[in-house]
C-alpha positions in Angstrom: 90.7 2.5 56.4 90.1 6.4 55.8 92.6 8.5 57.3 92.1 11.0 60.8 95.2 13.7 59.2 95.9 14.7 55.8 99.6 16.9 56.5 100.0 19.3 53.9 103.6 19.2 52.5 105.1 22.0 50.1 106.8 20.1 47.5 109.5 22.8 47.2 110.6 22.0 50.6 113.0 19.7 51.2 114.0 19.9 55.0 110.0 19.5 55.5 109.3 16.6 53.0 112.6 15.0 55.0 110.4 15.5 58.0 107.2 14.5 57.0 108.8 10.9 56.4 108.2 10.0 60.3 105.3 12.2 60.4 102.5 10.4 62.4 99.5 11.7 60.1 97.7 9.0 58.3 98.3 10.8 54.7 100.6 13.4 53.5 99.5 15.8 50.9 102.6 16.7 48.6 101.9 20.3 47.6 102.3 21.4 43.7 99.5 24.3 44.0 99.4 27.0 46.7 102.2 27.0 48.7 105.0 26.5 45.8 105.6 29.5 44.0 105.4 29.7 40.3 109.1 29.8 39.6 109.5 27.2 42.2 107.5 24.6 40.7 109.6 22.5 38.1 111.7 22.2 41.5 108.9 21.1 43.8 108.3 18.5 41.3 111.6 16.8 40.7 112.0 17.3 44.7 108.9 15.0 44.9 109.9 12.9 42.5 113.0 12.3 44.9 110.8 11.8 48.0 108.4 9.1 46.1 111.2 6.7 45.1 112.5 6.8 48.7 109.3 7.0 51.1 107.5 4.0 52.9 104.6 6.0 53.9 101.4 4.2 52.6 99.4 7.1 52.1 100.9 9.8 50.0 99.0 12.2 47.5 99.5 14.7 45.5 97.8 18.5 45.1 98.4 19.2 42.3 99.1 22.3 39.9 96.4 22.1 37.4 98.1 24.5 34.8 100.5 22.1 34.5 99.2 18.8 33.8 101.4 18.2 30.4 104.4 18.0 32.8 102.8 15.7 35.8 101.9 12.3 34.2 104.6 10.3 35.6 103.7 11.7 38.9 100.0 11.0 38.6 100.6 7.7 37.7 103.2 7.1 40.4 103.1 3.6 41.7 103.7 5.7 45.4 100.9 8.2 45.0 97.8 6.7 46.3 95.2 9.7 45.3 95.5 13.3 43.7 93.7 16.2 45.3 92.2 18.6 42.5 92.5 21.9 43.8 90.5 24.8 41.2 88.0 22.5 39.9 84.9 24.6 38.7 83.0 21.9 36.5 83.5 18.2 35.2 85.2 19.8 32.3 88.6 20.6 34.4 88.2 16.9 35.5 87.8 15.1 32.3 91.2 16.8 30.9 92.6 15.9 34.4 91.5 12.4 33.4 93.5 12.1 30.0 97.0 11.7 31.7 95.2 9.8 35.2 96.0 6.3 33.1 96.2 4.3 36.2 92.5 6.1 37.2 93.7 7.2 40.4 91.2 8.3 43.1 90.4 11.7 43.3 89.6 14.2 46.1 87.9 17.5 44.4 88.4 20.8 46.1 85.5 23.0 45.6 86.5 26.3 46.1 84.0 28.5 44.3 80.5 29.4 44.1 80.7 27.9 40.3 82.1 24.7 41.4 78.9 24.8 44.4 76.5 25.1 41.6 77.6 22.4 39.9 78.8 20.2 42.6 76.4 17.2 41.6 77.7 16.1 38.1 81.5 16.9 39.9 80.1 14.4 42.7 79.2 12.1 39.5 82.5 12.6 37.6 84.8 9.6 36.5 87.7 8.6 39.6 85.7 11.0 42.0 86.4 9.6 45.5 85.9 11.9 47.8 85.2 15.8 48.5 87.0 19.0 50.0 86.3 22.6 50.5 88.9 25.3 50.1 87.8 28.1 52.2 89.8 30.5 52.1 89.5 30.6 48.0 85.9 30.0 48.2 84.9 32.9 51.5 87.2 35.3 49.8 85.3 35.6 46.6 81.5 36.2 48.7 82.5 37.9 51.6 83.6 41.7 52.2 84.3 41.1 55.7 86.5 39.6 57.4 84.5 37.0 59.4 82.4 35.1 57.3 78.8 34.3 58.7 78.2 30.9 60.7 75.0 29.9 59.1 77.1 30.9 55.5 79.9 28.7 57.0 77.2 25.8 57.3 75.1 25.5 54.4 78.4 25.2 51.9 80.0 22.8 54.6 76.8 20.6 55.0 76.2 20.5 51.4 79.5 19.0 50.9 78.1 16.2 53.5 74.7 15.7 51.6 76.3 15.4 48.2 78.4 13.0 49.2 76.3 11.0 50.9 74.3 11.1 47.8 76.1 10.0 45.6 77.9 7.2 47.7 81.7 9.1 47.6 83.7 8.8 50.9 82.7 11.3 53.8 84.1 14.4 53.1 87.7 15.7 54.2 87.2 18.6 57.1 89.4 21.9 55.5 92.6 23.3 56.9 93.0 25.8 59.6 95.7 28.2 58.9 95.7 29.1 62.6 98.0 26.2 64.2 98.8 27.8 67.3 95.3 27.8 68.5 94.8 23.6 69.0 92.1 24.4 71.3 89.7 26.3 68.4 91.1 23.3 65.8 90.2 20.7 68.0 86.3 22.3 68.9 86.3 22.5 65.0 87.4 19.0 64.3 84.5 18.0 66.8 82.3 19.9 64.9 82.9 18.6 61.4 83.1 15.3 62.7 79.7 16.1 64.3 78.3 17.2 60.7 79.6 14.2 58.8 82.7 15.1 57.7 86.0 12.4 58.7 89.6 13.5 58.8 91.4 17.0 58.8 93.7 18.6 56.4 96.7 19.9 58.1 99.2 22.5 57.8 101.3 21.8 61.0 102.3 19.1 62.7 100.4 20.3 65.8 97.3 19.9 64.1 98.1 16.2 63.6 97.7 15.1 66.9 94.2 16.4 67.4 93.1 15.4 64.5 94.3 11.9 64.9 92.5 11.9 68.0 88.7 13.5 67.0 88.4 11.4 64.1 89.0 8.1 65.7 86.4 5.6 66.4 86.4 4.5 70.0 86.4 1.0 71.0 83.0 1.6 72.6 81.2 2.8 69.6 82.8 -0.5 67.1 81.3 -2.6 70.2 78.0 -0.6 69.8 78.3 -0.8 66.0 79.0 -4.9 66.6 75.8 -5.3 68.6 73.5 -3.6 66.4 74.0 -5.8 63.5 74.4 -9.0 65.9 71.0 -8.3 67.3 69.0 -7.3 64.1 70.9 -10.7 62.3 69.6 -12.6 65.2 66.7 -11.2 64.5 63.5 -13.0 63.1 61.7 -9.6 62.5 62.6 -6.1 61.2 63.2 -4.9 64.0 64.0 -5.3 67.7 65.4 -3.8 70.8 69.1 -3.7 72.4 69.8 -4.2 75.7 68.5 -0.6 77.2 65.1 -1.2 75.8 65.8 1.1 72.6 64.3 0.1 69.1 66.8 -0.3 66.4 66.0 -1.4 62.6 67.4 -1.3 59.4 68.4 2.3 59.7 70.9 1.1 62.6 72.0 -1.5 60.3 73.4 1.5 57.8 74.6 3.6 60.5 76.7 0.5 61.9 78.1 -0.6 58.8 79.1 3.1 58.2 81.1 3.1 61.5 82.9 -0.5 60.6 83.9 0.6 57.4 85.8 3.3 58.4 
């Protein structure tokens, strides 16, 4: 089952990884990268260490700092860590030396965050572990834009090209991108409804406010799996390509895909 909340976690932090233990998002993202500062990282990373040998959360991953891969193997390979988010990844190149200490071939979440990695987000799509996609936008707006709001119809075509690729090339829906404004649940939750609208499934979180809402966006109702349930009843039932459902409505093998979609989440 893909998870509705990814909570963002800054390894260095040890009163919030205490808290993020009964944290009810899905996932929880252990931070190397952004939020730890350089001189703070050899102690996010033994703090980590820590939290992995004592957590029972089933989903836990780990951003990680990709200038120091030479002393993260052990936890790459973490029997705890269920996927690595790659933050900075601008070509396959960054992933296949990723890849050399990834020895258990854990899943992997790619963050593109540049107009580089955009370019060449096909063979990244293609890569060995690839799982799923991401979009850092703040990295990737503030390298086009000189203003400070960034055009809706820029906004769209890098977002829905993250949707399209991955539809493509048959990797997980892509994960919706953090909102660093978590007092205003009303604009996260119209923009959670949007994502979910344009393909994407789940939301990466920086507070636990966000949680809630995204738990609740990205959740399929009981009346859609019924929907989903019928579909594929009625075309199994069916001698002929296609038929109709109980409205009148023709559904075919295209409803077939769309249904299994919605079960397999």
């Amino acid at each position: 089952m893909l998870a509705r909340s990814y909570l963002y976690v800054p390894g260095d932090n040890s009163k919030l990884l205490i808290k993020a233990e009964d944290s009810s998002a899905d996932a929880l993202i252990l931070d190397l990268e952004d939020s730890v500062k350089p001189d703070r990282k050899t102690v996010a990373e033994d703090l980590v260490r820590r939290f992995l040998m004592q957590t029972k959360k089933d989903q836990v991953q780990i951003r990680i700092e990709p200038t120091r891969l030479g002393a993260l193997g052990d936890l790459v390979n973490h029997e705890r860590v269920s996927k690595i988010v790659l933050p900075k990844v601008a070509s396959v190149k960054e992933i296949e030396e990723f890849n050399k200490i990834n020895e258990s071939n854990k899943p992997l979440r790619i963050l593109i965050e540049s107009p580089q990695a955009l370019e060449r987000i096909s063979a990244i799509a293609q890569a060995k572990n690839v799982r799923s996609l991401g979009i850092g936008e703040l990295d990737f707006f503030s390298g086009i834009s000189l203003s400070k709001e960034v055009h809706s119809d820029l906004k769209s075509a890098i977002r829905s090209k993250l949707v399209l690729t991955s539809a493509a090339y048959d990797l997980n829906p892509p994960v919706a991108p953090v909102s660093t404004n978590y007092k205003d649940s009303s604009t996260f939750s119209n923009e959670s409804q949007e994502f979910l609208t344009w393909g994407y499934w789940g939301r990466a979180c920086i507070h636990p406010a966000q949680v809630e809402i995204a738990n609740e966006v990205f959740c399929i109702s009981p009346e859609l799996l019924s929907e989903a349930r019928e579909v594929l009843e009625l075309l199994n039932n069916s001698k002929q390509g296609a038929t109709t459902d109980k409205e009148g409505k023709m559904i075919d093998l295209a409803h077939i895909r769309w249904a299994r979609r919605i079960l397999e989440l």
